[in-house]
Backbone and ligand atoms as CSV (ligand in chain L), in Angstrom:
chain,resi,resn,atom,element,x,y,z
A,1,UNK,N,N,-7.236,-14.030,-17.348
A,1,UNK,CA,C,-7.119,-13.604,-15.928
A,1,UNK,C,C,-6.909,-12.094,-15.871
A,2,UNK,N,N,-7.712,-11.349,-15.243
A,2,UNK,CA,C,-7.715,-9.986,-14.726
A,2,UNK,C,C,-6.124,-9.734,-14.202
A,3,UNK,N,N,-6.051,-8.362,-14.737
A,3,UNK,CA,C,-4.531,-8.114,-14.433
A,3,UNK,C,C,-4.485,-7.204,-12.872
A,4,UNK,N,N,-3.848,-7.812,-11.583
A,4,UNK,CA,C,-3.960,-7.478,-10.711
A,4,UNK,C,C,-3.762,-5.998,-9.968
A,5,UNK,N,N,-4.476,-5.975,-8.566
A,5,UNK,CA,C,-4.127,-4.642,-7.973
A,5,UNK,C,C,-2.742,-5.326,-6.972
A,6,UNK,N,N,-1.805,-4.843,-6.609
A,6,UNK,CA,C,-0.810,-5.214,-6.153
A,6,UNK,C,C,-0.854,-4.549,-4.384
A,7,UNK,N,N,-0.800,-5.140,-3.686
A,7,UNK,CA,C,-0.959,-4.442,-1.820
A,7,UNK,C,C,0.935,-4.765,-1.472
A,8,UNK,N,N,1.340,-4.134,-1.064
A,8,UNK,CA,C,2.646,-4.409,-0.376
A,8,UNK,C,C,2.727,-3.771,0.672
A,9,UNK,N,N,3.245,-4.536,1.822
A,9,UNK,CA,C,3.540,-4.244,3.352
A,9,UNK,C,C,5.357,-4.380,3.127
A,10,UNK,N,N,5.443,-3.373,4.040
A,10,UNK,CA,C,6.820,-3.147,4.408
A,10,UNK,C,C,7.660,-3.732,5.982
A,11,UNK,N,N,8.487,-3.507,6.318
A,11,UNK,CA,C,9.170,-4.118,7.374
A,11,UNK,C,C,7.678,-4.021,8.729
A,12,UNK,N,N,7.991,-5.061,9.616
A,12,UNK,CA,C,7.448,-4.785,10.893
A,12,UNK,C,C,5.825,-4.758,10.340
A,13,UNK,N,N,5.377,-5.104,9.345
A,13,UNK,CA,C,3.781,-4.664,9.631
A,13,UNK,C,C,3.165,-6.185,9.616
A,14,UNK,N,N,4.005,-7.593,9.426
A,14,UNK,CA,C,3.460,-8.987,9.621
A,14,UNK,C,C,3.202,-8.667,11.357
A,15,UNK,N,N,3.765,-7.475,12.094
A,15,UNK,CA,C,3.690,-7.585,13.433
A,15,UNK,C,C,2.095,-6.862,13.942
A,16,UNK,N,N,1.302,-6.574,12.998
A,16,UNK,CA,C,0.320,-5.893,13.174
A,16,UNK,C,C,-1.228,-6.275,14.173
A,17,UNK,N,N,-1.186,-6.272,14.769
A,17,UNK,CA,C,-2.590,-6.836,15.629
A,17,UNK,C,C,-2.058,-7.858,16.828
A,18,UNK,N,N,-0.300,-7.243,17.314
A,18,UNK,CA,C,0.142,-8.473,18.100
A,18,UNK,C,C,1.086,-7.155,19.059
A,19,UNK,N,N,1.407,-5.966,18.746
A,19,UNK,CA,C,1.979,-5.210,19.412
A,19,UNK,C,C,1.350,-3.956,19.111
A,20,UNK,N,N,1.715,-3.142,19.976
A,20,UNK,CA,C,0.738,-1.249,19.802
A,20,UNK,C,C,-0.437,-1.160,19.200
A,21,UNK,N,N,-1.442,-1.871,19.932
A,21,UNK,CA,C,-2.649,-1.926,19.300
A,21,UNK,C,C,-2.902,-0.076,19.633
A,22,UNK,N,N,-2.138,0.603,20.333
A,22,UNK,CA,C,-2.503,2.198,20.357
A,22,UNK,C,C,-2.168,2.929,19.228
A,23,UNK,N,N,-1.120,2.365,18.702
A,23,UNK,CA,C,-0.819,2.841,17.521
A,23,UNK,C,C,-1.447,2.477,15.942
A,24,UNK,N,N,-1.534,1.025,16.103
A,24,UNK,CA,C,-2.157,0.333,14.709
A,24,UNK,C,C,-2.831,-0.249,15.192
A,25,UNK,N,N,-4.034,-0.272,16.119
A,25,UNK,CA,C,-4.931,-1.041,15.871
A,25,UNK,C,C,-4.842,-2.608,16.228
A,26,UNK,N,N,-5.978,-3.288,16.129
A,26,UNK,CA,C,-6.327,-4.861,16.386
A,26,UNK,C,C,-6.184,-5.787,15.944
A,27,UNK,N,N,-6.190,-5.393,14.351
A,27,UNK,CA,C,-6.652,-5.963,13.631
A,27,UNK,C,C,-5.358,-6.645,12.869
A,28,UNK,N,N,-5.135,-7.912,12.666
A,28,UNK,CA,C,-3.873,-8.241,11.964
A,28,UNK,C,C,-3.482,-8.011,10.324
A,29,UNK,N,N,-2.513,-8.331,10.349
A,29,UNK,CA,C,-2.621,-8.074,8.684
A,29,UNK,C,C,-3.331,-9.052,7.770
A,30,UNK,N,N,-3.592,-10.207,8.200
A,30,UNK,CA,C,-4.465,-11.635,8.051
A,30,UNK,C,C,-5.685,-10.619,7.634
A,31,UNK,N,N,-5.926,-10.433,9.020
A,31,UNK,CA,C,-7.148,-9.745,8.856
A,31,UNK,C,C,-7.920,-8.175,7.853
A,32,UNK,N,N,-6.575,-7.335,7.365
A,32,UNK,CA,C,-6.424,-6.775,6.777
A,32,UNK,C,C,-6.597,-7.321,4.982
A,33,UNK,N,N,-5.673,-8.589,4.399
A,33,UNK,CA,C,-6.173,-9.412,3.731
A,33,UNK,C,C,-7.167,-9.700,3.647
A,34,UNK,N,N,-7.760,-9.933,4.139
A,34,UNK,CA,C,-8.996,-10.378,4.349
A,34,UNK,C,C,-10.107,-9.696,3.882
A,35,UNK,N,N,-10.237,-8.354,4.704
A,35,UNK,CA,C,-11.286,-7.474,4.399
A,35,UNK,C,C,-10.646,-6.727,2.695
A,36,UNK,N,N,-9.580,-6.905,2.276
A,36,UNK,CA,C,-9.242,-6.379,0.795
A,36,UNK,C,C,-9.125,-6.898,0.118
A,37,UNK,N,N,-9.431,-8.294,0.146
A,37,UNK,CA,C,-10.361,-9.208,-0.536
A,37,UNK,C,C,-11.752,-9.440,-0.563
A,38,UNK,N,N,-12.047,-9.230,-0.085
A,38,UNK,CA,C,-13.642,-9.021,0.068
A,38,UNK,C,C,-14.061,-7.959,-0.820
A,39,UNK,N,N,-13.137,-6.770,-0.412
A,39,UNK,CA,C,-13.474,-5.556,-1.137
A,39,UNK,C,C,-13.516,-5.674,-2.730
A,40,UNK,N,N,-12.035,-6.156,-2.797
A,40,UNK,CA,C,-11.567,-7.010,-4.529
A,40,UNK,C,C,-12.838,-7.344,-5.174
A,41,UNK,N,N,-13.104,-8.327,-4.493
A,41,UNK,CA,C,-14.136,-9.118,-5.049
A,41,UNK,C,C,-15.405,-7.850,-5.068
A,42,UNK,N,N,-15.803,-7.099,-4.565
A,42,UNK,CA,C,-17.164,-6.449,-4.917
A,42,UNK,C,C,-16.811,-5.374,-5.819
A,43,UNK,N,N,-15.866,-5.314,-5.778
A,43,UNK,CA,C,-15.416,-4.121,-7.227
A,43,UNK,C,C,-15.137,-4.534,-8.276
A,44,UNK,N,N,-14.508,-5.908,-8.504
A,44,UNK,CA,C,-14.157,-6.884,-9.686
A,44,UNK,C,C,-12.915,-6.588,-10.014
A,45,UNK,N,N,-11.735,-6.611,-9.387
A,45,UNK,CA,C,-10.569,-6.410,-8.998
A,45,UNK,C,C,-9.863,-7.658,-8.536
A,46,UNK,N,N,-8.911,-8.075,-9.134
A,46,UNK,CA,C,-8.171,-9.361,-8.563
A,46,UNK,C,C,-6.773,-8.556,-7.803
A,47,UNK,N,N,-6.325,-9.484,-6.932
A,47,UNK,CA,C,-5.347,-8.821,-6.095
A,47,UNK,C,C,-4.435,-9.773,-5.500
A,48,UNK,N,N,-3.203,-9.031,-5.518
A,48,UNK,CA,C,-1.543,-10.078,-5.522
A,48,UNK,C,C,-1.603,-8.883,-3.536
A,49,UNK,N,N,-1.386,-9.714,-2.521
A,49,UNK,CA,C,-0.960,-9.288,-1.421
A,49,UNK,C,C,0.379,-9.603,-0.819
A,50,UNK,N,N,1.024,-8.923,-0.231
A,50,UNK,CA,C,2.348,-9.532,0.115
A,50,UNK,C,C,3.117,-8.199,1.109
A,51,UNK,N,N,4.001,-9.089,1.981
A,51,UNK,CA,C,4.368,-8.248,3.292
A,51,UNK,C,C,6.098,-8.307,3.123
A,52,UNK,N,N,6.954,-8.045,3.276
A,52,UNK,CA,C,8.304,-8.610,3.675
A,52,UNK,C,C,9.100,-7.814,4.373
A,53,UNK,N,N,9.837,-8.366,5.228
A,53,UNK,CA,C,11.093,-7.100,6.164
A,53,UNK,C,C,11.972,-6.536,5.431
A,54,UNK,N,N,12.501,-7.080,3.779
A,54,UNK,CA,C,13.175,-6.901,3.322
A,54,UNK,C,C,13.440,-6.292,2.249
A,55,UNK,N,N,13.674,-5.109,2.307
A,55,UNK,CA,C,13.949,-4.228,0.539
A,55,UNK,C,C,13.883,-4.628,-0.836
A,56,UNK,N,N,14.539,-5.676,-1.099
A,56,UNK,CA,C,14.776,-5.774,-1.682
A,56,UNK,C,C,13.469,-6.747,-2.345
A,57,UNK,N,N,13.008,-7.415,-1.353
A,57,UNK,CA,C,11.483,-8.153,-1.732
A,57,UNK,C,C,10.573,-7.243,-2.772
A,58,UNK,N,N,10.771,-6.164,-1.590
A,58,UNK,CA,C,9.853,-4.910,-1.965
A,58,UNK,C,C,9.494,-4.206,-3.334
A,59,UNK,N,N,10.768,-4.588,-3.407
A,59,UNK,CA,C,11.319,-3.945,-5.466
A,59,UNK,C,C,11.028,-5.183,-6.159
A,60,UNK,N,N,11.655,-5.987,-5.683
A,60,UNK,CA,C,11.018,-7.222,-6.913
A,60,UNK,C,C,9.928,-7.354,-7.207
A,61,UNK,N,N,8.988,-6.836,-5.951
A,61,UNK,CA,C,7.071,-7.248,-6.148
A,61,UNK,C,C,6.870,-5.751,-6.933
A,62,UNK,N,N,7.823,-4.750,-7.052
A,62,UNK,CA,C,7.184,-3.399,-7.750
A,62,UNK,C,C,7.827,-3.853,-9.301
A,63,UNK,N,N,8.810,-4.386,-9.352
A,63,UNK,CA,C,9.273,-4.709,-10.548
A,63,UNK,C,C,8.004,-5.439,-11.517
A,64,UNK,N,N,7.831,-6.887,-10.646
A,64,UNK,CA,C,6.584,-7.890,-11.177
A,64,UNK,C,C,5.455,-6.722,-11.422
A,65,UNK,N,N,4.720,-5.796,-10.635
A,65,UNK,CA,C,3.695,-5.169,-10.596
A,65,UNK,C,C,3.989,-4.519,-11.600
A,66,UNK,N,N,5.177,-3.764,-12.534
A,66,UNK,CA,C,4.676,-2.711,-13.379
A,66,UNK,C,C,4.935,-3.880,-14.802
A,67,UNK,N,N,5.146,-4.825,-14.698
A,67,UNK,CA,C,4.762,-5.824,-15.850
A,67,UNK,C,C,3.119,-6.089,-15.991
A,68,UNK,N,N,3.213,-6.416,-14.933
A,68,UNK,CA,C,1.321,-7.339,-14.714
A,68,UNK,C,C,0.454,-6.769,-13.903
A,69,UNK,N,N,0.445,-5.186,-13.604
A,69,UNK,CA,C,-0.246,-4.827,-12.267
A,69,UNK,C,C,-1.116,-3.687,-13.197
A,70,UNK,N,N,-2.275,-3.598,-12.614
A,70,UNK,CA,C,-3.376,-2.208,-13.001
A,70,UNK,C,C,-3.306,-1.378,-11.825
A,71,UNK,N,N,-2.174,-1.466,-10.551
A,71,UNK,CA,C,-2.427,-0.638,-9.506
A,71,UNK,C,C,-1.480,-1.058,-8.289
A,72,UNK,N,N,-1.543,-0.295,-7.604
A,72,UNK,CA,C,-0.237,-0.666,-6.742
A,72,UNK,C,C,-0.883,0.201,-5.364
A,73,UNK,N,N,-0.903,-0.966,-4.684
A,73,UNK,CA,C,-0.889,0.118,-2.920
A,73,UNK,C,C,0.288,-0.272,-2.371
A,74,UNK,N,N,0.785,1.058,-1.612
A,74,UNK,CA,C,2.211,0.265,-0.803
A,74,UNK,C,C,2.212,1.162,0.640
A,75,UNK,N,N,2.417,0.362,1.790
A,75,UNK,CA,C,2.762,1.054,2.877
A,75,UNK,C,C,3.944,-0.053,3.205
A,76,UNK,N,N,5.210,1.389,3.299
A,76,UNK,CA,C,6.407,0.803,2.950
A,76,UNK,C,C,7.118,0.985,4.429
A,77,UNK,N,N,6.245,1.257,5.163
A,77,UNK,CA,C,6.777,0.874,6.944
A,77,UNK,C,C,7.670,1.940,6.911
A,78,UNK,N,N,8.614,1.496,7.512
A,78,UNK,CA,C,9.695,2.124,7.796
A,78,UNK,C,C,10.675,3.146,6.326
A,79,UNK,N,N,10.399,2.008,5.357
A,79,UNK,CA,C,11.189,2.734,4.213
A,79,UNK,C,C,10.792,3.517,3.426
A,80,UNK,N,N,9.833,3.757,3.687
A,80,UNK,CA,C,9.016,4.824,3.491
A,80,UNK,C,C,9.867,6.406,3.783
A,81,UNK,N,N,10.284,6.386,5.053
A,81,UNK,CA,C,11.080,7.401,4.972
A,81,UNK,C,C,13.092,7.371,4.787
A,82,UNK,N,N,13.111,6.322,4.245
A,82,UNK,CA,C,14.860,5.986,4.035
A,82,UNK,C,C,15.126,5.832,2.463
A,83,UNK,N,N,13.842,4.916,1.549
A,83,UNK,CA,C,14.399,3.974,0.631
A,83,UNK,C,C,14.089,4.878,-0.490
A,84,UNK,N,N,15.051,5.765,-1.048
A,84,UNK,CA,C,14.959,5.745,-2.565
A,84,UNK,C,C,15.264,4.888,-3.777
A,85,UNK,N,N,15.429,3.310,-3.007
A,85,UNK,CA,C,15.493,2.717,-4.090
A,85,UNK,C,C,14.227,2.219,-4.568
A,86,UNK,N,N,13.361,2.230,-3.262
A,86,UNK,CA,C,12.096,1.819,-3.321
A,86,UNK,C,C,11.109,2.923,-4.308
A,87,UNK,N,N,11.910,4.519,-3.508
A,87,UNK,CA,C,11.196,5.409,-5.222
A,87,UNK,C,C,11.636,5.032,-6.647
A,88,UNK,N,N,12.761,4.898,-6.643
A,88,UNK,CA,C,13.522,4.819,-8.212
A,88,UNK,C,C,12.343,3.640,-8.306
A,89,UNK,N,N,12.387,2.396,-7.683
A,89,UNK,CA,C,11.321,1.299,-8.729
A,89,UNK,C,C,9.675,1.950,-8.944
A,90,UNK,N,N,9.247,2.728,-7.695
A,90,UNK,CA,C,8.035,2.822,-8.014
A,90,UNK,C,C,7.969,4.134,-9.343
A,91,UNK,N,N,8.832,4.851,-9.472
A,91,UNK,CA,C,9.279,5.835,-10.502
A,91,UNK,C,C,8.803,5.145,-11.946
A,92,UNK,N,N,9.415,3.608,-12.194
A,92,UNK,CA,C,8.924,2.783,-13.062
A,92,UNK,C,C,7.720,2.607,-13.345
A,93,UNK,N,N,6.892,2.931,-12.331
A,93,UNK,CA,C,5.503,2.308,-12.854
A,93,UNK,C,C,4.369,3.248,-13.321
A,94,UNK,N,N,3.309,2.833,-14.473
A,94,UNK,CA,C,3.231,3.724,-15.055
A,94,UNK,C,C,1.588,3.853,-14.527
A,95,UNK,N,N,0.991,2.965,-13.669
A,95,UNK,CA,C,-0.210,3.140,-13.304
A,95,UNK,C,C,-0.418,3.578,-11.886
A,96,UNK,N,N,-1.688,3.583,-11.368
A,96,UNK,CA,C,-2.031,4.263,-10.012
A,96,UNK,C,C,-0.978,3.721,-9.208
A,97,UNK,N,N,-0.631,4.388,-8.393
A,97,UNK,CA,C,0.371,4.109,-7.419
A,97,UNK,C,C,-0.192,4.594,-5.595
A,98,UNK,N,N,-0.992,4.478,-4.673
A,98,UNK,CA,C,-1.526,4.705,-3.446
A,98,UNK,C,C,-0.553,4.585,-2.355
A,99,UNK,N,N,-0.316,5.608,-1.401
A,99,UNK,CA,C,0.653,4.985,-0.703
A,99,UNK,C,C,-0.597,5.195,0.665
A,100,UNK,N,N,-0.161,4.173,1.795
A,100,UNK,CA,C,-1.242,4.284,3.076
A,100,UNK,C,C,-0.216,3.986,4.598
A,101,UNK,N,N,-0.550,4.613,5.326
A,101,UNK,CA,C,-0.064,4.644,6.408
A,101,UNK,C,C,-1.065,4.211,7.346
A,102,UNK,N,N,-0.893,3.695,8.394
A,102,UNK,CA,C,-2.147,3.292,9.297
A,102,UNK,C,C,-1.974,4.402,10.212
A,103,UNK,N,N,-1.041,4.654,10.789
A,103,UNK,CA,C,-1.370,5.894,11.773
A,103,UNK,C,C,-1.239,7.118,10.632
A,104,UNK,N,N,-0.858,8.050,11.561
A,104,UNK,CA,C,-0.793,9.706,10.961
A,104,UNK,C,C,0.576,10.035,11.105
A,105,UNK,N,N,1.232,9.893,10.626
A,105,UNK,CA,C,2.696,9.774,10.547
A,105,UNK,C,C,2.969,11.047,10.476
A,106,UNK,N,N,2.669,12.112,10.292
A,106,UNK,CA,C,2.245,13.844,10.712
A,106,UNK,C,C,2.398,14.477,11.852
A,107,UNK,N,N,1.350,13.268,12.795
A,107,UNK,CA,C,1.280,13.658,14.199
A,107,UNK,C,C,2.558,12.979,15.078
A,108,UNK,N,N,3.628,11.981,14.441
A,108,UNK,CA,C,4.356,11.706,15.059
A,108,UNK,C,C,5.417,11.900,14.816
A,109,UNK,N,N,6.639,11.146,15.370
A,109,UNK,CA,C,8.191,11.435,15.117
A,109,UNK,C,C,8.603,12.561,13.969
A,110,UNK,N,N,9.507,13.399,13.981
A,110,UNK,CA,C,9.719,14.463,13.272
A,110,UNK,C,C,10.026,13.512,11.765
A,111,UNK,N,N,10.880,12.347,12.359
A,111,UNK,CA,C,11.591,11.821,11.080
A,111,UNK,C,C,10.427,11.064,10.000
A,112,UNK,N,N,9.302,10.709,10.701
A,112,UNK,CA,C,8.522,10.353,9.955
A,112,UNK,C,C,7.712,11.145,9.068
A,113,UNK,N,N,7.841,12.587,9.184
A,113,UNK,CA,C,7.155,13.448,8.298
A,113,UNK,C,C,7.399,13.596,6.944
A,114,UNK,N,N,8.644,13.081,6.329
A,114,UNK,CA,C,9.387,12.901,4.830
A,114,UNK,C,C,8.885,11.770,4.534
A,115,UNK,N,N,8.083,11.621,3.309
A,115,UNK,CA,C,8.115,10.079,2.701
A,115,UNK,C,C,8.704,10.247,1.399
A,116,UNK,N,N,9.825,9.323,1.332
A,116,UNK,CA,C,10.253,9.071,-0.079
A,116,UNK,C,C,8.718,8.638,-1.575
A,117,UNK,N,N,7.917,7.713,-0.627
A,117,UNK,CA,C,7.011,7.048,-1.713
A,117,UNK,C,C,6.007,8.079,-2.167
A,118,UNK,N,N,5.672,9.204,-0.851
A,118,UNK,CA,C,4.970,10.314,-1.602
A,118,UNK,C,C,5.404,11.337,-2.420
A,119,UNK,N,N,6.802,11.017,-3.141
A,119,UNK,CA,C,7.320,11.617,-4.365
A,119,UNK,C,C,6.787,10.909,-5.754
A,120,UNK,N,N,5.797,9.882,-5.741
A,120,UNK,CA,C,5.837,9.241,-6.693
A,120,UNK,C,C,3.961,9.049,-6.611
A,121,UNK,N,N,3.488,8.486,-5.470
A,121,UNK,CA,C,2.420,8.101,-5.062
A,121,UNK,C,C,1.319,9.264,-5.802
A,122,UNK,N,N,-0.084,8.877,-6.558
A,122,UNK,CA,C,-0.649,9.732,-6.566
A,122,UNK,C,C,-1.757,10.056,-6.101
A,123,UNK,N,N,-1.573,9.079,-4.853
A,123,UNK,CA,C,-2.613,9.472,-3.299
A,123,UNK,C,C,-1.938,8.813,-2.146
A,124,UNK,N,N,-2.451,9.716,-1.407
A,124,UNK,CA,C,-1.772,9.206,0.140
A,124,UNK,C,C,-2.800,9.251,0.772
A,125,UNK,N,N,-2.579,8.399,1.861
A,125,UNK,CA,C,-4.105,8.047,2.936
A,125,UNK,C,C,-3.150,7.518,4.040
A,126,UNK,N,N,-3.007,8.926,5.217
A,126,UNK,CA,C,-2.543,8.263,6.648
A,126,UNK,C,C,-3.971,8.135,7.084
A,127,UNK,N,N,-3.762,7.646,9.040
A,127,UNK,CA,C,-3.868,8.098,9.569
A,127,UNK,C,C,-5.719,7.485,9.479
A,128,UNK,N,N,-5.778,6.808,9.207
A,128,UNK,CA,C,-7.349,6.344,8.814
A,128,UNK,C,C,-7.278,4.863,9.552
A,129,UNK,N,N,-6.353,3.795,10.107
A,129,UNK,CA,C,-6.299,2.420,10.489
A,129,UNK,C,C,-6.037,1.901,9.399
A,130,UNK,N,N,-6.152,0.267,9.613
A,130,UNK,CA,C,-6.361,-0.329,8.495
A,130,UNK,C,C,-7.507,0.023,7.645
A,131,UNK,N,N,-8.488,0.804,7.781
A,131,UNK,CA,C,-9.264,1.509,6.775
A,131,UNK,C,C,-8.810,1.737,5.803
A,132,UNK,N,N,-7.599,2.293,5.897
A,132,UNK,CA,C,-6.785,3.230,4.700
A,132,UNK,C,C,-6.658,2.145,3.073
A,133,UNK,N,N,-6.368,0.966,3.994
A,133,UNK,CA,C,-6.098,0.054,2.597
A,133,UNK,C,C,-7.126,-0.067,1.446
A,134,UNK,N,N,-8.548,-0.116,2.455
A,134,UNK,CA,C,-9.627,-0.062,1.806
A,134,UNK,C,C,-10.214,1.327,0.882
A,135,UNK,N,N,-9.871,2.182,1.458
A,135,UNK,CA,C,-10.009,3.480,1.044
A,135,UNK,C,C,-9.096,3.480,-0.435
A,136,UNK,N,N,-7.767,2.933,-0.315
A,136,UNK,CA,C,-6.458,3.099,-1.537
A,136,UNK,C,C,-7.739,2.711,-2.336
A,137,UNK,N,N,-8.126,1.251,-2.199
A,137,UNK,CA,C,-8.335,0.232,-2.843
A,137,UNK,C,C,-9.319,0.865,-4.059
A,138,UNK,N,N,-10.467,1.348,-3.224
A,138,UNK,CA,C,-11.827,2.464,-3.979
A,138,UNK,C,C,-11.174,3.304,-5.075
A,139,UNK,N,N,-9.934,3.682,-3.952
A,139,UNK,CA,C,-9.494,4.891,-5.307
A,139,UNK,C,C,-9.146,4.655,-6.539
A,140,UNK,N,N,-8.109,3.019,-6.215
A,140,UNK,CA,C,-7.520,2.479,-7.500
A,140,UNK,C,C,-8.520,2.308,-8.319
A,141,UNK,N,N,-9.573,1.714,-7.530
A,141,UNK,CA,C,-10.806,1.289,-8.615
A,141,UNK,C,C,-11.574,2.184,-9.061
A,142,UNK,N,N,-11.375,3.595,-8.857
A,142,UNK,CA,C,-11.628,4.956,-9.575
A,142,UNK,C,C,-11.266,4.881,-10.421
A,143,UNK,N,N,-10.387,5.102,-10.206
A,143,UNK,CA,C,-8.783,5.532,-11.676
A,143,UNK,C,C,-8.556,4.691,-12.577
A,144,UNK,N,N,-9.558,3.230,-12.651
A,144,UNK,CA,C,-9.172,2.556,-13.411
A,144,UNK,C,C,-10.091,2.935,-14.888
A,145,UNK,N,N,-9.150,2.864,-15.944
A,145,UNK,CA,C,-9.766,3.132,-17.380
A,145,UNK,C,C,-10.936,3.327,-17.758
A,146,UNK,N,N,-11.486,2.303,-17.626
A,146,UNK,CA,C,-12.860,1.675,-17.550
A,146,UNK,C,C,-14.090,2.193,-16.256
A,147,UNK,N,N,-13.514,2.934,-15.762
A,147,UNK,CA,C,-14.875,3.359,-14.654
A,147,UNK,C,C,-15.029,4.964,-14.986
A,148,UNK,N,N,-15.798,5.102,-14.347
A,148,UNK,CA,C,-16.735,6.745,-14.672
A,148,UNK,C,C,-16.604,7.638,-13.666
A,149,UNK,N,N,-15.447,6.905,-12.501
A,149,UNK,CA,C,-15.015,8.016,-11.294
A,149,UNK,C,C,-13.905,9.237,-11.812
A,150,UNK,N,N,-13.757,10.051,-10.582
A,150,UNK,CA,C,-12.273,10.966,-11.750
A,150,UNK,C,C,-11.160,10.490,-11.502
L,1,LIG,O1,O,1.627,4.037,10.082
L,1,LIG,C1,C,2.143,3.237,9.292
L,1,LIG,O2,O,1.481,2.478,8.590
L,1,LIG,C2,C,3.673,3.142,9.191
L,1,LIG,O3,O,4.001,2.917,7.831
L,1,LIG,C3,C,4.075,1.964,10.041
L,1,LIG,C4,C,5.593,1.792,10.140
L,1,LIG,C5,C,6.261,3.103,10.556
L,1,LIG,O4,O,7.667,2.949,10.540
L,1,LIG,C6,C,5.864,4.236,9.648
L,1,LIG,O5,O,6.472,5.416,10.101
L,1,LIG,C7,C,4.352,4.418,9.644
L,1,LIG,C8,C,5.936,0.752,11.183
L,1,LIG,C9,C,5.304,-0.573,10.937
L,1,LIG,C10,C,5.432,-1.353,12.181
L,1,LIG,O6,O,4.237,-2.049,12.341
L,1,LIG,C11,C,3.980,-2.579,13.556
L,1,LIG,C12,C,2.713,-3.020,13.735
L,1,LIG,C13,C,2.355,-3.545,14.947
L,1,LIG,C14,C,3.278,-3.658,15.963
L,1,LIG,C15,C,4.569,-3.217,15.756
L,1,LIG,C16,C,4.924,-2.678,14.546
């Protein structure tokens, strides 16, 4: 079995395609799954997906990922700008690491302009929709060993 790309959602984003479609869009996170599986599959990429409100979820799935993972996307919601515990685990891991934002977290709240995960991340992608996941996804599958991207 192919050793997986890892997707993690952070607090509030199971709420995605059901509130502020001005902000995030239509599209649910179902539906987000969905299309990054599809993608998986045409790149030859297997993939572990998973959402939780809770921190500590968050680290356990980065823990599992730097055992068994070739890649890691994470949009860490909210903790994104609070959780350095969430850096210290991703600090652990020794492969691609993508972080994605659906809006532009730039253009908004002052407090959202610090991300803890882009101390670690070695790409960031706001500000694109749920596009962005798909976009990580390409990149991971750049960076992986075995391909001829940079
Ligand atoms: O733009 C992003 O992807 C964020 O990571 C989303 C977080 C926010 O705290 C970050 O600053 C930027 C919030 C996720 C909440 O998701 C919702 C989705 C639909 C409806 C309500 C919340």
């Amino acid at each position: 079995m192919a050793r997986p790309v890892f997707i993690l959602n952070g607090p509030n984003l199971n709420l995605l395609g059901k509130r502020q479609p001005d902000i995030y869009g239509r599209e649910t996170l179902a539906d987000v799954e969905r299309d990054c599986r599809s993608l998986a599959d045409e790149l030859g990429l297997s993939l572990r997906f998973h959402q939780s409100n809770a921190e500590h979820a968050l680290i356990d799935w980065i823990h599992e990922a730097r055992e068994t993972a070739v890649g890691l996307i994470i949009n860490a919601g909210a903790y994104t700008h609070t959780s350095i515990a969430i850096l210290d685990a991703l600090s652990t891991c020794e492969f691609p690491v993508m972080e994605v934002h659906i809006s532009n977290i730039h253009k908004r709240d002052a407090f959202r302009h610090h991300s803890y995960v882009s101390l670690r991340a070695d790409g960031v992608i706001v500000g694109c929709g749920t596009q962005g996941y798909r976009l990580a996804l390409r990149r991971i599958g750049e960076l992986m060993p075995d391909s001829s991207g940079n």
